[in-house]
PDB file of N, H, CA, C and O in Angstrom:
ATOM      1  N   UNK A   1     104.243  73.828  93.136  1.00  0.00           N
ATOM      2  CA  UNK A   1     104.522  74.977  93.966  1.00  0.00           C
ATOM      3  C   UNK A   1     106.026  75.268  93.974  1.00  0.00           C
ATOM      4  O   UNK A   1     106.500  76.404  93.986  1.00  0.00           O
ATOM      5  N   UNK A   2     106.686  74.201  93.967  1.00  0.00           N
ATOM      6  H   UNK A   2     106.301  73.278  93.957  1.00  0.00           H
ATOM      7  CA  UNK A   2     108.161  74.290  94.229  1.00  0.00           C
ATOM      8  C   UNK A   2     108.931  74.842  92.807  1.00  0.00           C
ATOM      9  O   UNK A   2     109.889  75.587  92.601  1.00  0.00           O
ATOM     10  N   UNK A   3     108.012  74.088  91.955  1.00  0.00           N
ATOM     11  H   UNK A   3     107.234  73.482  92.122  1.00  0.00           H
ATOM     12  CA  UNK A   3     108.762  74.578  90.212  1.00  0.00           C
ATOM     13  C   UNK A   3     108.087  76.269  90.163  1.00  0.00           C
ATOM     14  O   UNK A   3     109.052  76.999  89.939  1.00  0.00           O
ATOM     15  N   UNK A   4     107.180  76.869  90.254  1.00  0.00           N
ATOM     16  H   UNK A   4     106.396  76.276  90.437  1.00  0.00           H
ATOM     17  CA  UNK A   4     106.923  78.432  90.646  1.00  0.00           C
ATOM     18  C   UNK A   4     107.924  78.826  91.254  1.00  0.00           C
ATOM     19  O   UNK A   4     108.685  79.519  90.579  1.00  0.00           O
ATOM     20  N   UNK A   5     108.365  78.534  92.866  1.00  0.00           N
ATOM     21  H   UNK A   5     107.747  77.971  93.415  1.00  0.00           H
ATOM     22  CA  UNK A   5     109.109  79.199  93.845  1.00  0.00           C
ATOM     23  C   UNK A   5     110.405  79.484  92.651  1.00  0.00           C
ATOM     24  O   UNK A   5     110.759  80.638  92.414  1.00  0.00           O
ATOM     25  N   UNK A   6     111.018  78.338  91.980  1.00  0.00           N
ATOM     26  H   UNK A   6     110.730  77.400  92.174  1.00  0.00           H
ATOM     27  CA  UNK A   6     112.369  78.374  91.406  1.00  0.00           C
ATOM     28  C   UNK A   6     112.270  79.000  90.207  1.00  0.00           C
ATOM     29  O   UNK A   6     113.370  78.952  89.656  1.00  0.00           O
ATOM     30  N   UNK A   7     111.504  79.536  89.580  1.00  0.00           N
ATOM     31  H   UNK A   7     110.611  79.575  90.028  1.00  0.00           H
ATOM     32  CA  UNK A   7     111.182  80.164  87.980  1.00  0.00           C
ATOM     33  C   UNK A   7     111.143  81.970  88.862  1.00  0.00           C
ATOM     34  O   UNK A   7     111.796  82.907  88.402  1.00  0.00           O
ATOM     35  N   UNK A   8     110.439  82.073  89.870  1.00  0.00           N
ATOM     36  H   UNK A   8     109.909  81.311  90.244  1.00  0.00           H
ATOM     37  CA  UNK A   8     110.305  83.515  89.957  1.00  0.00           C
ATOM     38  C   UNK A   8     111.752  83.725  90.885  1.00  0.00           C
ATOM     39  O   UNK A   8     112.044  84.914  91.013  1.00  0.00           O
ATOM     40  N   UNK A   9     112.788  82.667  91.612  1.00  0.00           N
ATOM     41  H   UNK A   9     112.551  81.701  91.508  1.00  0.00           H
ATOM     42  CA  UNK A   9     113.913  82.620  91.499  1.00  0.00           C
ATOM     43  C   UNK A   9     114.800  83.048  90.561  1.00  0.00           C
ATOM     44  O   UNK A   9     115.660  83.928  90.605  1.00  0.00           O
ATOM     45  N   UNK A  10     114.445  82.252  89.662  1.00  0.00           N
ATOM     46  H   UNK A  10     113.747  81.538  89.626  1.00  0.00           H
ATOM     47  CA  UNK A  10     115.488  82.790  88.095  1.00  0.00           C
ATOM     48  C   UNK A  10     114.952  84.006  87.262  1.00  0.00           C
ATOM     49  O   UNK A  10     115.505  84.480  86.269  1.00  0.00           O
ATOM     50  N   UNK A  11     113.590  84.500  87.930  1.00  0.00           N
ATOM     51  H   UNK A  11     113.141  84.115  88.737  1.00  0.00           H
ATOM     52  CA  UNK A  11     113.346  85.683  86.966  1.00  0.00           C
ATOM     53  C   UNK A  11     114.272  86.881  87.309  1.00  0.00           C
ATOM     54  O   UNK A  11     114.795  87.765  86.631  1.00  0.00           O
ATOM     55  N   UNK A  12     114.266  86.394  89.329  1.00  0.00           N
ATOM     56  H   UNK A  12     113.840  85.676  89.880  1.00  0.00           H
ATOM     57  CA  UNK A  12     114.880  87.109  90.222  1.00  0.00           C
ATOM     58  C   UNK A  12     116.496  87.878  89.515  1.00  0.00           C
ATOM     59  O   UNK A  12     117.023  88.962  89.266  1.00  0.00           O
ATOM     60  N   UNK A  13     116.681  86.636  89.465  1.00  0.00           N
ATOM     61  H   UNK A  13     116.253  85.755  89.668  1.00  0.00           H
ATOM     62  CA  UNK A  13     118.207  86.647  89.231  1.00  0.00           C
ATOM     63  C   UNK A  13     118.596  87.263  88.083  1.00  0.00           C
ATOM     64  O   UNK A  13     119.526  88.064  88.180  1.00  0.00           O
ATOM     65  N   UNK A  14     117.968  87.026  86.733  1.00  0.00           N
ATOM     66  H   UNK A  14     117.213  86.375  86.655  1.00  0.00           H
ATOM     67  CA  UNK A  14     118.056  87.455  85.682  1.00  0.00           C
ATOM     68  C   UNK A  14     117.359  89.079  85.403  1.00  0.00           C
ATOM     69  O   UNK A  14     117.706  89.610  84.348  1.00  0.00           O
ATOM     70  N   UNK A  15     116.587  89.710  86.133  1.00  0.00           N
ATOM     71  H   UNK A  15     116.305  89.278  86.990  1.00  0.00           H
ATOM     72  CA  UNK A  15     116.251  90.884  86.427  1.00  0.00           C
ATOM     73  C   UNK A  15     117.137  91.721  87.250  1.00  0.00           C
ATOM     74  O   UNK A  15     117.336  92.929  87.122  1.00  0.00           O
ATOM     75  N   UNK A  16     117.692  90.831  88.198  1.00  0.00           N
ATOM     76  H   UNK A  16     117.530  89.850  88.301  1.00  0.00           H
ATOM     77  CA  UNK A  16     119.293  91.628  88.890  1.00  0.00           C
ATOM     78  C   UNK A  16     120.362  91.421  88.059  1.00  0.00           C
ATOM     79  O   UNK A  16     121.338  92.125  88.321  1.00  0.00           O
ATOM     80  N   UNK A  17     120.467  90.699  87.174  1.00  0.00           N
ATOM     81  H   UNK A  17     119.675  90.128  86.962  1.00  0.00           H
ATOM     82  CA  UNK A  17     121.762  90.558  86.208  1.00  0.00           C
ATOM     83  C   UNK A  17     121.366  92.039  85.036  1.00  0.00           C
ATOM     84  O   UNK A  17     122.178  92.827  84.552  1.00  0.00           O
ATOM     85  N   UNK A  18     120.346  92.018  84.912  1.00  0.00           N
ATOM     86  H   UNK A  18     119.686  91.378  85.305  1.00  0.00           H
ATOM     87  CA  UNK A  18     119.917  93.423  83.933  1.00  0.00           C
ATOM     88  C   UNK A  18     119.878  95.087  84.771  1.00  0.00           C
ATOM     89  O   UNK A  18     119.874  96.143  84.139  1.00  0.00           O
ATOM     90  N   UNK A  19     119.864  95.032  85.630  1.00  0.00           N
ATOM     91  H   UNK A  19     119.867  94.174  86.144  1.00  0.00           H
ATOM     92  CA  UNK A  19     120.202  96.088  86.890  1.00  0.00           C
ATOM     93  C   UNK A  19     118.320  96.572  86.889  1.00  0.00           C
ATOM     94  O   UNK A  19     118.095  97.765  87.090  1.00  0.00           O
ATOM     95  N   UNK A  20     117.299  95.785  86.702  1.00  0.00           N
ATOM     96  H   UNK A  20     117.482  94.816  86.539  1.00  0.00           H
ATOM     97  CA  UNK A  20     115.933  95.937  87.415  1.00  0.00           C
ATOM     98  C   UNK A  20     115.378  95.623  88.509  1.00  0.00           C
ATOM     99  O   UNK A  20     114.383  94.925  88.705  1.00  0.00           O
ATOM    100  N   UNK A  21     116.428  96.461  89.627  1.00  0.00           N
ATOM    101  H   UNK A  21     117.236  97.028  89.468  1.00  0.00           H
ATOM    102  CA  UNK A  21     116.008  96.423  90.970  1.00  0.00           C
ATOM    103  C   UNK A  21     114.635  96.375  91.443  1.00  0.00           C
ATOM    104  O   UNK A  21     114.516  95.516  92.317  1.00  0.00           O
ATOM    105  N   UNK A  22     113.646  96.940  91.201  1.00  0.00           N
ATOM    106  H   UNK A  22     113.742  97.638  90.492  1.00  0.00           H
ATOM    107  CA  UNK A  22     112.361  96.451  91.761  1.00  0.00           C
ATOM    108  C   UNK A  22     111.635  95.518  91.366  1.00  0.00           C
ATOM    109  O   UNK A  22     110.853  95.102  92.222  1.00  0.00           O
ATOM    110  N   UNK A  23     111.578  94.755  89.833  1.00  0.00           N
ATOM    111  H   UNK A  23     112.213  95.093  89.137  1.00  0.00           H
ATOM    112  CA  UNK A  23     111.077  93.595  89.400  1.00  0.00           C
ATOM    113  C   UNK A  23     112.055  92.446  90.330  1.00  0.00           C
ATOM    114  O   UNK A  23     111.654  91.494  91.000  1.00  0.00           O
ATOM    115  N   UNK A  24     113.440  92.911  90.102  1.00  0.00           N
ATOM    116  H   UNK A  24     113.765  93.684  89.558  1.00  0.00           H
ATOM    117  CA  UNK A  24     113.870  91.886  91.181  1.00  0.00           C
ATOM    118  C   UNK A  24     113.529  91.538  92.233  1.00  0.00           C
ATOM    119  O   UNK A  24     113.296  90.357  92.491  1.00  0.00           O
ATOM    120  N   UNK A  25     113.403  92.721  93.271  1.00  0.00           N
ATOM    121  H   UNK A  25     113.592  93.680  93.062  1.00  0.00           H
ATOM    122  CA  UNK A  25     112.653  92.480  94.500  1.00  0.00           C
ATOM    123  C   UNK A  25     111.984  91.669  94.813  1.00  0.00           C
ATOM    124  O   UNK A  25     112.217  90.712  95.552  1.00  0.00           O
ATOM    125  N   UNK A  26     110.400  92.169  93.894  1.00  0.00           N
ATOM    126  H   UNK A  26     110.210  92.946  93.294  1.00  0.00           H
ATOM    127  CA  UNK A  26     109.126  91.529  93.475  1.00  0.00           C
ATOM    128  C   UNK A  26     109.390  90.123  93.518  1.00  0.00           C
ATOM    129  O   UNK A  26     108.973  89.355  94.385  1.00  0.00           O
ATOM    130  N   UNK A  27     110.107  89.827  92.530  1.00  0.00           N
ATOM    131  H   UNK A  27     110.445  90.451  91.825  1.00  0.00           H
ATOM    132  CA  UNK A  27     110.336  88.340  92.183  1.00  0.00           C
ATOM    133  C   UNK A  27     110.984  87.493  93.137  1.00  0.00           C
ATOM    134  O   UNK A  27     110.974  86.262  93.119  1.00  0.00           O
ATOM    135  N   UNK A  28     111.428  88.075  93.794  1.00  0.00           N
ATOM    136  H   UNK A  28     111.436  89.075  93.809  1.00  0.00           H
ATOM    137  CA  UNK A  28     112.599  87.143  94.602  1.00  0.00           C
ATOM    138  C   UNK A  28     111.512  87.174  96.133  1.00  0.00           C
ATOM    139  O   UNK A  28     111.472  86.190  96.871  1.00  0.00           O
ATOM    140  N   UNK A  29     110.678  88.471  96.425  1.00  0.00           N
ATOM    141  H   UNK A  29     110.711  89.270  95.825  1.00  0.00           H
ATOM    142  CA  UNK A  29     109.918  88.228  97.412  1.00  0.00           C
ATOM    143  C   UNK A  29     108.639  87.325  97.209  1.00  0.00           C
ATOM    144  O   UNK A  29     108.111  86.705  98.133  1.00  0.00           O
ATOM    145  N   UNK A  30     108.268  87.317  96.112  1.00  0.00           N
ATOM    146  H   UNK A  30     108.696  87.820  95.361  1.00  0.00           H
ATOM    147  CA  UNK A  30     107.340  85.773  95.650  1.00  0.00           C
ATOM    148  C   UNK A  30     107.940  84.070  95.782  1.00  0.00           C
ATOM    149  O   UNK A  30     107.342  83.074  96.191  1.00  0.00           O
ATOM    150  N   UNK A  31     109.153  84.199  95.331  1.00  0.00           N
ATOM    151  H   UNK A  31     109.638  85.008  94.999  1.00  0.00           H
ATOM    152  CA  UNK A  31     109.771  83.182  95.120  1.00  0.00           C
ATOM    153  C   UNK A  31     109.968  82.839  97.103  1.00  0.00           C
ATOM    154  O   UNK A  31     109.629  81.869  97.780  1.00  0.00           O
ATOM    155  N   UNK A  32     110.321  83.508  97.291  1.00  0.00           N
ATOM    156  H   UNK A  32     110.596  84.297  96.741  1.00  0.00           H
ATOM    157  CA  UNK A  32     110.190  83.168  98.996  1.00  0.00           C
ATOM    158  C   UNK A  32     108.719  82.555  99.981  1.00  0.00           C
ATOM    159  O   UNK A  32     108.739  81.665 100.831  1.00  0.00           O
ATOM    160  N   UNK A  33     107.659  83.281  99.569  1.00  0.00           N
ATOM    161  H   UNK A  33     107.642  84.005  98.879  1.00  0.00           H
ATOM    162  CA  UNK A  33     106.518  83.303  99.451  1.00  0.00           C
ATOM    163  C   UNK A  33     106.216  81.646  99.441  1.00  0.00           C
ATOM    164  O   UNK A  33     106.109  80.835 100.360  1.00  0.00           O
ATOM    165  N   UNK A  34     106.111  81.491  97.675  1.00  0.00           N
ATOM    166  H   UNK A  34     106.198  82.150  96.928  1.00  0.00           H
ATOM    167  CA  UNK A  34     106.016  80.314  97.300  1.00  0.00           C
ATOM    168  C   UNK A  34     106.779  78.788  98.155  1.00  0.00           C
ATOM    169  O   UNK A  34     106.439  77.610  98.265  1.00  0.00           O
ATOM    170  N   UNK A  35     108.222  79.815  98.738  1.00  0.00           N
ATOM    171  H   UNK A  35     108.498  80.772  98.649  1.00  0.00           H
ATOM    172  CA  UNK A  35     108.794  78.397  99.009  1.00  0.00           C
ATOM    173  C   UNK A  35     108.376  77.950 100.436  1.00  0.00           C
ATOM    174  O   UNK A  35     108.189  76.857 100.970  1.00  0.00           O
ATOM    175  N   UNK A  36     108.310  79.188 100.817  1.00  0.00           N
ATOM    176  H   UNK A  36     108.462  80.077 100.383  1.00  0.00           H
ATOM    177  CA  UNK A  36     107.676  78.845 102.699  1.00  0.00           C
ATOM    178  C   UNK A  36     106.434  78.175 102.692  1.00  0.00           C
ATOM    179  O   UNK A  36     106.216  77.222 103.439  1.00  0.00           O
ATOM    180  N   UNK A  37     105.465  78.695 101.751  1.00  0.00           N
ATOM    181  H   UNK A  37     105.642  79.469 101.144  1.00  0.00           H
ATOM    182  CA  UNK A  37     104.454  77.634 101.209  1.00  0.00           C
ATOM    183  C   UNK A  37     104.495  76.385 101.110  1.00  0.00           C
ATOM    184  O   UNK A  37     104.199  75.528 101.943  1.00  0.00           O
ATOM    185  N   UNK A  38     104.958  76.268  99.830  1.00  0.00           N
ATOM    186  H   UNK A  38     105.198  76.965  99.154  1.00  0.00           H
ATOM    187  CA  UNK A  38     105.908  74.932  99.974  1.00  0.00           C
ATOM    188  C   UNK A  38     106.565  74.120 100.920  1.00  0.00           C
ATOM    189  O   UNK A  38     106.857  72.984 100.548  1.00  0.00           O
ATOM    190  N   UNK A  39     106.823  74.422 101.923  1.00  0.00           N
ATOM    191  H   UNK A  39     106.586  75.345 102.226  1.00  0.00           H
ATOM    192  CA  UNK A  39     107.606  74.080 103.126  1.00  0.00           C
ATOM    193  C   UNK A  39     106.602  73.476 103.847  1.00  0.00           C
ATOM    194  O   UNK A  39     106.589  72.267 104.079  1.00  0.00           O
ATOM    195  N   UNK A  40     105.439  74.552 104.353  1.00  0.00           N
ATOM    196  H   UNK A  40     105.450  75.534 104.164  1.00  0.00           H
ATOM    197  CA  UNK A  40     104.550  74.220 105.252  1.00  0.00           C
ATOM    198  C   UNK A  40     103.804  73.319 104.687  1.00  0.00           C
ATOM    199  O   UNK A  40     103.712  72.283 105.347  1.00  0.00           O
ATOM    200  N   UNK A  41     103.008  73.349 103.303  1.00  0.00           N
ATOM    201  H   UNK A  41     103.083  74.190 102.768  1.00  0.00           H
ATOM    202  CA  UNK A  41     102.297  72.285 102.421  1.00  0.00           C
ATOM    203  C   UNK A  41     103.139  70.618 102.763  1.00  0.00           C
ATOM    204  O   UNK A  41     102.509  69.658 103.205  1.00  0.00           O
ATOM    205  N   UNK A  42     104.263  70.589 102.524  1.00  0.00           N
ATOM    206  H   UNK A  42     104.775  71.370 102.165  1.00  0.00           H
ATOM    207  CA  UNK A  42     105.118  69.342 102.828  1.00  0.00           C
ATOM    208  C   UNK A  42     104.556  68.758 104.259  1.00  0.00           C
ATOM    209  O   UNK A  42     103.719  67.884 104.481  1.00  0.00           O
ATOM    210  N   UNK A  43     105.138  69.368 104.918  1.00  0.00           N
ATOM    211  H   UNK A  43     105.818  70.078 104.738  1.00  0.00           H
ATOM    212  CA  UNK A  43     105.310  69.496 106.348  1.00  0.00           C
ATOM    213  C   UNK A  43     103.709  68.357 106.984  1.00  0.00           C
ATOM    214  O   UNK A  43     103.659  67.266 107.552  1.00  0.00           O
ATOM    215  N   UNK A  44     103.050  68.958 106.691  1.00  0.00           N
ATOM    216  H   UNK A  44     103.090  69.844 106.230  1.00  0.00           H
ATOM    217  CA  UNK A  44     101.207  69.101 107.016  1.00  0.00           C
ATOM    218  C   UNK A  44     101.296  67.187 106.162  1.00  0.00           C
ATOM    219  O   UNK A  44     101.160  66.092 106.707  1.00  0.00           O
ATOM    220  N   UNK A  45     101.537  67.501 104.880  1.00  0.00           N
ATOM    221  H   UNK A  45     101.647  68.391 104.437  1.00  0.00           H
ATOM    222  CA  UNK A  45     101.334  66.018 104.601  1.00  0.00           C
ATOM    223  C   UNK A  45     102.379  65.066 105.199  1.00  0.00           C
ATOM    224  O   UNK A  45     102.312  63.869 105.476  1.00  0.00           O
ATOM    225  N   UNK A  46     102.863  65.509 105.254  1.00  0.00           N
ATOM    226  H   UNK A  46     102.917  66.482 105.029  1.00  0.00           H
ATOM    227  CA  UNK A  46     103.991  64.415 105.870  1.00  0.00           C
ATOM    228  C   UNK A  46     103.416  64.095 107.334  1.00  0.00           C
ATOM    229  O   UNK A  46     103.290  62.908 107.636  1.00  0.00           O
ATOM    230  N   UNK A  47     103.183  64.745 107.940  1.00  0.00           N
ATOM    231  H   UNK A  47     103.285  65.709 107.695  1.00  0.00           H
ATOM    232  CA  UNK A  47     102.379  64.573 109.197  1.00  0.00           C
ATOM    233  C   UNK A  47     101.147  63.929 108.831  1.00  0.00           C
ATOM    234  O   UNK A  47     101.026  62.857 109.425  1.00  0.00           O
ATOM    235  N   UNK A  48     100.347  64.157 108.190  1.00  0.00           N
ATOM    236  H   UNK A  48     100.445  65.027 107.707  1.00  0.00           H
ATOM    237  CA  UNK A  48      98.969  63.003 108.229  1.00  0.00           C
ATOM    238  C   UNK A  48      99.409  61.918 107.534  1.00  0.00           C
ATOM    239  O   UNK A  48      98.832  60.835 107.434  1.00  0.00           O
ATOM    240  N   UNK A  49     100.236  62.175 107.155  1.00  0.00           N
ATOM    241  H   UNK A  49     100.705  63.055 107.236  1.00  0.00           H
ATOM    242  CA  UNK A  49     100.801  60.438 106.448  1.00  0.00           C
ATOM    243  C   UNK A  49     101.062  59.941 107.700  1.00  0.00           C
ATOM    244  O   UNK A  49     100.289  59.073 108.106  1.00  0.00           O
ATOM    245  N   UNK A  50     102.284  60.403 108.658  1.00  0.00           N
ATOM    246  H   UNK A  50     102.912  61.108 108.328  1.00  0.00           H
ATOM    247  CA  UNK A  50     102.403  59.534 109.907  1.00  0.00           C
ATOM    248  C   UNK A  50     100.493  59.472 110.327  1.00  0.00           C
ATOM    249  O   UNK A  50      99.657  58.669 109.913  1.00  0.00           O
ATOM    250  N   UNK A  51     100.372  60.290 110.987  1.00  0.00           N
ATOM    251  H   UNK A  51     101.052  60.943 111.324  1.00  0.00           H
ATOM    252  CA  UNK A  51      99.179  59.907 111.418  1.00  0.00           C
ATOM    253  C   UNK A  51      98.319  58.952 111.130  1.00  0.00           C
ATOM    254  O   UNK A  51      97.993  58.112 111.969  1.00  0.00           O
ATOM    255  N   UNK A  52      97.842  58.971 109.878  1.00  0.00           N
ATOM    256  H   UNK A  52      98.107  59.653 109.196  1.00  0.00           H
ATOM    257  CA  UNK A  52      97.195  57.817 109.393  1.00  0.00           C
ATOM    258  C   UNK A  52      97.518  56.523 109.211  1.00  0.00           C
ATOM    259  O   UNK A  52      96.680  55.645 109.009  1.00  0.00           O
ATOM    260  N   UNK A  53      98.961  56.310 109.284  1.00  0.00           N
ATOM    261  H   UNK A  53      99.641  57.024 109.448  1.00  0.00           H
ATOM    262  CA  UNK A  53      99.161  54.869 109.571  1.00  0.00           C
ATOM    263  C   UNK A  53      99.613  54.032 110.896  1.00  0.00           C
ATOM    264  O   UNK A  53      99.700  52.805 110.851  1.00  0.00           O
TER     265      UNK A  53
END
C-alpha cells in the first residue's frame, strides 16, 4: 500500500514537472488516499497486536 501511495507520489511530481496540472492533481489526490489508508491499516494492526498479547 505504502509502495502505491509513493509511485502515484512520483507520478505526481513528474506530471507537475511537465506542466500536467490535472493528471497531477489526480495523482497526488490518490497518493494521499493510499497513504491515509495506509496509516489507518497500520494503526488497526498494531492495536490487535497489543491486544492479543
Amino acid at each position: 500500500m505504502l509502495h502505491y501511495s509513493v509511485m502515484f507520489f512520483v507520478i505526481a511530481l513528474i506530471a507537475a514537472l511537465f506542466g500536467f496540472g490535472g493528471i497531477a492533481a489526480g495523482a497526488a489526490g490518490i497518493a494521499k488516499i493510499l497513504f491515509l489508508l495506509f496509516l489507518v491499516m497500520a494503526m488497526v494492526s498494531f492495536l490487535i497486536d497489543l491486544l492479543r498479547r
